[in-house]
N, C-alpha and C positions, 0 to 999 in steps of 0.2 A: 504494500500500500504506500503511493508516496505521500507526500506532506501537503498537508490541508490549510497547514496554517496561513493566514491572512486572503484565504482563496475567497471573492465574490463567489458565492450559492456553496460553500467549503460547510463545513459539516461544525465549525468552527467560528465565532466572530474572532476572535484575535489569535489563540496557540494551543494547539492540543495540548493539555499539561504532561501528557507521553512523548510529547515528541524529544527524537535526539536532539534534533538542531534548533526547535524552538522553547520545549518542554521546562520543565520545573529543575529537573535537575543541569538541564541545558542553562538554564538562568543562576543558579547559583556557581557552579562552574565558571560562569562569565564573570559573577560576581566575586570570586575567588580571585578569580588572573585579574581583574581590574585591582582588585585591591592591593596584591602583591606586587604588580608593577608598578603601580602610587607611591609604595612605603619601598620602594627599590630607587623608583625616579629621587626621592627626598633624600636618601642617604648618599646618593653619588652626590648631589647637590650640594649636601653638607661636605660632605669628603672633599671635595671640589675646591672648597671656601676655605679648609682649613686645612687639607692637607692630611686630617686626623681618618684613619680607618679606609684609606683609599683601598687598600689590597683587599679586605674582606670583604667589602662591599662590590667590588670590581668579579670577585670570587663567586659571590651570592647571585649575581647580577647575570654571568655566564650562565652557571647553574640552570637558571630560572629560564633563560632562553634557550638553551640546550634541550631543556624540556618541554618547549613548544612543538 
């Protein structure tokens, strides 16, 4: 079955909460990586200004996009 979401006459007005790609766990997943690349963008920021924690943060920051 493909995805229904946002479809005109869709079985659906806005997201099947099953769906992979639009679904409930699709939405906190999103909400997950938004938040970790937020608190990743602030600490390079910081590291940036002060010089303090560059490497671990640069570490973290890999990590995290490697796992894209």
């Amino acid at each position: 079955m493909s995805c229904e979401c946002h479809q005109i006459g869709g079985r659906f007005i806005a997201e099947d909460p099953d769906c992979p790609a639009h679904g409930l766990a699709a939405q906190r997943e999103r909400a997950s990586f938004e938040s970790t690349r937020d608190r990743l963008v602030e600490r390079l920021e910081r590291a940036m200004e002060c010089g303090d924690d560059l490497y671990d943060t640069a570490s973290d920051a890999l990590e995290f996009i490697r796992s894209l």
